[in-house]
N, C-alpha and C positions, 0 to 999 in steps of 0.2 A: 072227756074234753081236755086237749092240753093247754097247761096254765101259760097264761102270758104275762110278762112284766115291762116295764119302762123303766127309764130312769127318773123321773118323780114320784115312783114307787118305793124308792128308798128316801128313810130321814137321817140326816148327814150331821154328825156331833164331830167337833174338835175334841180330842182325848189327851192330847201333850200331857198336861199337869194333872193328867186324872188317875188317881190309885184304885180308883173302884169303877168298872161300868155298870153296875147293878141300878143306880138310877136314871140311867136311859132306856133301860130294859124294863120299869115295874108295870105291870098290865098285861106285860107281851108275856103268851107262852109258846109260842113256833115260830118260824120263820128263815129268812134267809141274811146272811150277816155278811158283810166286806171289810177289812181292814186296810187301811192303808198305812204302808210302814214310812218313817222316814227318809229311806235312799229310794222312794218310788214307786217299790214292790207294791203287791196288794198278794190278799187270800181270800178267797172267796168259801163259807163255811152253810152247814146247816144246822139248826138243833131245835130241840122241844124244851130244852133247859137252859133259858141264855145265862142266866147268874152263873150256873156250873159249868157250863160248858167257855165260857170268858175265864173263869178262873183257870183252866187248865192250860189257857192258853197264855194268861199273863205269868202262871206259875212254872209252867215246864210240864211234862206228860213225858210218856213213851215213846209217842212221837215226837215229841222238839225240844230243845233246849225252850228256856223261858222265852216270851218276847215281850223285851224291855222298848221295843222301839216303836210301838202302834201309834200314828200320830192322826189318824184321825176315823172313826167308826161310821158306818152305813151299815143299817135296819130294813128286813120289809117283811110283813108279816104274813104269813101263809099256813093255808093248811099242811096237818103231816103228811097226809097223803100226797100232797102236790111237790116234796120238799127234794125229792131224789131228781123228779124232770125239771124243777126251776136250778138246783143246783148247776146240774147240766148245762143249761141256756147259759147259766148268767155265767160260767165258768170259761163257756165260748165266745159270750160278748166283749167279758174283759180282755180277753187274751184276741181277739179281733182287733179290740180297741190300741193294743200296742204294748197294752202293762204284761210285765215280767211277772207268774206268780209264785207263792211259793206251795200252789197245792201240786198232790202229786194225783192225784185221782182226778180224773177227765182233764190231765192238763199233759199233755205229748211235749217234751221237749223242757221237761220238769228244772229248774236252774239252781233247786236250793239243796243244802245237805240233804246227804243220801246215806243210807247202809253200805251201801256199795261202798263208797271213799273210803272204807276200811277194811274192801278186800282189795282195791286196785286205787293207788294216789292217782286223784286228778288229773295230774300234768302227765298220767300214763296215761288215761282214759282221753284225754284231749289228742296224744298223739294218737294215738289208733284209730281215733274217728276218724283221723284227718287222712290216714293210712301210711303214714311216716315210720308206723310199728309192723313189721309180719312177723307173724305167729311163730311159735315155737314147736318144733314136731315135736321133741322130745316128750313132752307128756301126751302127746296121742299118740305115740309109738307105745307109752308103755298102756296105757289104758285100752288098745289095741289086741293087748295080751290078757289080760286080765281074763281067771276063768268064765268057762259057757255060763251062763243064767239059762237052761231053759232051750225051749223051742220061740222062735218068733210065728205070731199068727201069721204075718206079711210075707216070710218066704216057703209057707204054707197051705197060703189062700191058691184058689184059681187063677186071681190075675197075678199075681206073684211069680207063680211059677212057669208063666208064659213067655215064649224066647223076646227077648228084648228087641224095640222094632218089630217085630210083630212075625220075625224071619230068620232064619238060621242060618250064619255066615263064618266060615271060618274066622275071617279078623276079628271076629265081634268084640267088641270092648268088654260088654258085661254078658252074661250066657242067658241072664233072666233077668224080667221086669225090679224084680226083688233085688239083685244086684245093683240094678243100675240105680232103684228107689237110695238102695242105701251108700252110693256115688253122691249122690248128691246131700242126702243127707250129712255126710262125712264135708264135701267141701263147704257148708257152709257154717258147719260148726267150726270148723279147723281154720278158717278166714275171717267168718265177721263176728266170733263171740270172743271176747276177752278173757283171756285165763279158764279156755272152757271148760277142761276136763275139774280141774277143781272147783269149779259152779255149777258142774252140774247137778241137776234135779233143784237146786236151791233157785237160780234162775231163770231155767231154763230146762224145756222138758221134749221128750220124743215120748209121742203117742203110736202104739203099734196096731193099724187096722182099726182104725176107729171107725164109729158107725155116724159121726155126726156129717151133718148137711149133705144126705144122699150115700155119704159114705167113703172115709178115705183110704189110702194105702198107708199116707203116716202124713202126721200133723209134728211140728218143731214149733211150738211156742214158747217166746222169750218175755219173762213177766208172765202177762196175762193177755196175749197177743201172739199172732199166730203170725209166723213168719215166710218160714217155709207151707205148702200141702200141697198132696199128690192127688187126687180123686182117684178112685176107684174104674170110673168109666174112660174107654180112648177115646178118643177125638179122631173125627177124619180130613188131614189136614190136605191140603194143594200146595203142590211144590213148584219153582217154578219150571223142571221140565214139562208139570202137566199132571204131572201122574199122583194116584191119593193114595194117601196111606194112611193107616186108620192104627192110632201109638197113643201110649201116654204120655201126658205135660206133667209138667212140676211147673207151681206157682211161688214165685217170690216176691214180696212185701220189702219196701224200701222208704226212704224219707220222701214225702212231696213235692217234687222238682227235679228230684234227679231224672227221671225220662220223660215229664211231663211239662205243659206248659197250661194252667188251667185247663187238666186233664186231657188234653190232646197230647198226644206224642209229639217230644222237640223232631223236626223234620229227620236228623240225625241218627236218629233209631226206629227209622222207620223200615231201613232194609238192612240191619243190622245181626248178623246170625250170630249166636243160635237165637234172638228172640224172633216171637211171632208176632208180624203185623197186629193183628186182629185182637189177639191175646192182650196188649200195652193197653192201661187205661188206669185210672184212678176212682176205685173205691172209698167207701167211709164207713167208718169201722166210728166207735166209742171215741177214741180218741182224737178221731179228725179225719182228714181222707192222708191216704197213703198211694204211695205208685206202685203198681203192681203189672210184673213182668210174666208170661207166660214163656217155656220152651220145652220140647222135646225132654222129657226123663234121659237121664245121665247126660244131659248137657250143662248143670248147672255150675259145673266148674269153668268151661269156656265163657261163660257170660260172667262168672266173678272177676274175670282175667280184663276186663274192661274198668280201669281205675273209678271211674264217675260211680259205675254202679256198686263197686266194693266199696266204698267210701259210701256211700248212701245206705246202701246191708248195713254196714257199720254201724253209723250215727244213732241210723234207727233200732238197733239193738240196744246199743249203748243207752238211748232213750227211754226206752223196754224199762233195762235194768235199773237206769237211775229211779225209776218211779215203782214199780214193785216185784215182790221176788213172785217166784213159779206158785205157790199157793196152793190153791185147789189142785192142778194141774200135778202136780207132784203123785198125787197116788196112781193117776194112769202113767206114768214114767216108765219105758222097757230099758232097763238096764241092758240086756241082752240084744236090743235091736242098736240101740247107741254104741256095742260094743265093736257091732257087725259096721256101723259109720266107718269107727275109728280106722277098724281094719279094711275098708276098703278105700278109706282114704290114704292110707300108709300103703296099699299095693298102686294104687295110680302116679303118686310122690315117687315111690323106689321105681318105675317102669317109664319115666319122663325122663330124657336124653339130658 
C-alpha cells in the first residue's frame, strides 16, 4: 500500500535561537523531516537517526557546507520502509507548492550549490542554458582523434549495420543505421552538454547496445537520466505523400514546456519536421514529466537547429548535472562509441557550406 500524508501530519517547531534539535526529536526514531531556511528555501530529508542525522546538517557534511540558517523545523513520523516513497511525495508537494529547494535528489531544476560550479562558473552555466554560449569544436575535434577503444556492439549488431532509411541511395547522408545512430549522438553532445568532452563519463554517459527496456541501439544519459535513446525496433511511419516506411527514431528528452502545453503539443510543433506528430508528448520520469520529441535517426541535428528546442536540451542537461554526476552509469560508458560521436559530428561540421 502506498503511504499517504497531509499537512497536519507534520509538528511544526520555531528553531531560530535553537543550538540543539535533539529535543524535538526525543521518542522519535524514523520519519520524514522539512527545514525551512530563512530567505524561504526549504529541504525536505529522511532518516532513522534524527539526533545524527540534524547534526550533520547543522554541522557541515560532504554534502553541504553547515546550515546556519534553518529557521523553522517540520517532523512526521513514519516507517522505514515507507521513508523512500513519502520522501518522494512530499519532495513533490513542496516543490508544487512553489518553495525553492535545496535537495538535489527528486527535485529537477536543483537551485542550490552544485559540484558542477567548480567545473563550469555559474554565470557560464546560465548563459548556455539560455543558449547565448555555442560550443566550442575544438575539443571535439581533438577527442575525435583520440585512439580506437575496441569494436563497438552497435555498428556490429544486425540493426546497426542496416542501410540507413531502410534503402540505399547514392546521396545518403550516413551509409548505415550505426552511422546515422552515432550523428545524432555526436549532435547532441556537441550542442547541449557543457564542456562535454571534459565531463565526460563524470556526467554524463553513452551506453552501447544496451539491453534495457526491450532493448536499445544506445542510451546518452546525463546525471542519472536519460536524454537521448534509440530502440532497437523501427517504426512504420506515414509520410504525407502516403507512402510507409518502416526506419528508426531517436528519442529526445527536454525541459517541460518547451513543446508541450500540459502535455499536448503547442500547436506550433505539430507539423514541424523533422519531428513526429505522434511521437511529441510528455512523459514522467523520477524527476517530474519531461517533453519528449521523437524523429527519424540522423535527424537530430535539424531539430537542435530549432532555438526553443536547443534551449530546452540545454536547461534540461544543465539540470541533469546541477543535481548529480553519471554514477552507476559510468561502468557501462563506451569510450569507443563516444569517440565514433565525436568523429561524426566533426565530418557533418566540416561538410556544412
Amino acid at each position: 500500500m502506498t503511504p499517504v500524508f497531509s499537512e497536519p501530519s507534520f509538528d511544526s517547531y520555531d528553531v531560530r535561537d535553537c543550538s540543539s534539535f535533539a529535543p524535538f526529536v526525543q521518542g522519535r526514531s524514523s520519519g520524514i523531516y522539512i527545514f525551512e531556511f530563512t530567505n524561504g528555501q526549504r529541504y525536505v530529508g529522511q532518516t532513522v537517526n534524527f539526533v545524527g542525522r540534524f547534526h550533520s546538517h547543522i554541522r557541515g557534511s560532504d554534502h553541504h557546507e553547515p546550515w546556519d540558517d534553518i529557521a523553522r523545523l517540520m517532523i512526521m513520523d513514519a516507517k522505514p520502509n515507507d521513508l523512500d516513497e513519502l520522501e518522494f511525495q512530499i519532495i513533490a508537494w513542496q516543490r508544487d507548492a512553489g518553495y525553492s529547494l535545496r535537495n538535489k535528489v527528486f527535485n529537477f531544476g536543483f537551485e542550490g550549490p552544485s559540484e558542477l560550479d567548480s567545473a563550469i562558473p555559474i554565470i557560464d552555466q546560465l548563459h548556455w542554458a539560455n543558449g547565448d554560449d555555442d560550443y566550442d569544436i575544438t575539443d571535439i575535434r581533438q577527442a575525435a582523434n583520440r585512439a580506437l577503444e575496441g569494436k563497438t556492439k552497435l555498428h556490429h549488431s544486425p540493426e546497426g549495420k542496416q542501410p540507413w532509411m531502410q534503402e540505399v541511395t547514392d546521396d545518403a547522408t550516413w551509409p548505415t543505421v550505426a552511422n546515422a545512430v552515432s550523428a545524432d549522438l555526436g549532435a547532441v553532445i556537441a550542442r547541449a552538454i557543457p564542456e562535454a568532452v571534459e565531463l565526460e563519463s563524470i556526467y554524463w554517459t553513452v551506453s552501447d547496445y544496451p539491453s534495457t527496456k526491450g532493448g536499445r541501439l544506445t542510451t546518452l544519459n546525463v546525471g542519472s537520466v536519460e536524454v537521448l535513446y534509440i530502440p532497437r525496433e523501427p517504426f512504420e511511419l506515414m509520410y504525407a505523400n502516403g507512402k510507409k516506411r518502416t526506419q528508426h527514431c531517436s528519442f529526445l528528452n527536454m525541459s517541460p514546456g518547451t513543446v508541450t502545453d500540459d502535455g499536448e503539443p503547442h500547436a506550433r510543433w505539430q507539423n514541424t519536421a523533422p519531428l513526429i506528430n505522434t511521437f511529441t508528448h510528455q512523459p514522467n520520469y523520477r524527476i517530474g514529466p519531461v517533453d519528449n520529441v521523437g524523429v527519424p535517426t540522423g535527424y537530430i541535428r535539424q531539430a537542435l537547429e530549432h532555438p526553443e528546442i536547443l534551449q530546452g536540451v540545454r536547461q534540461f542537461c544543465l539540470n541533469l548535472m546541477r543535481s548529480n554526476q553519471s554514477g552507476m552509469f559510468r561502468r557501462w560508458h563506451s569510450r569507443e562509441l563516444t569517440r565514433r560521436a565525436y568523429e561524426e559530428h566533426i565530418r557533418i561540421t566540416d561538410s556544412l557550406p
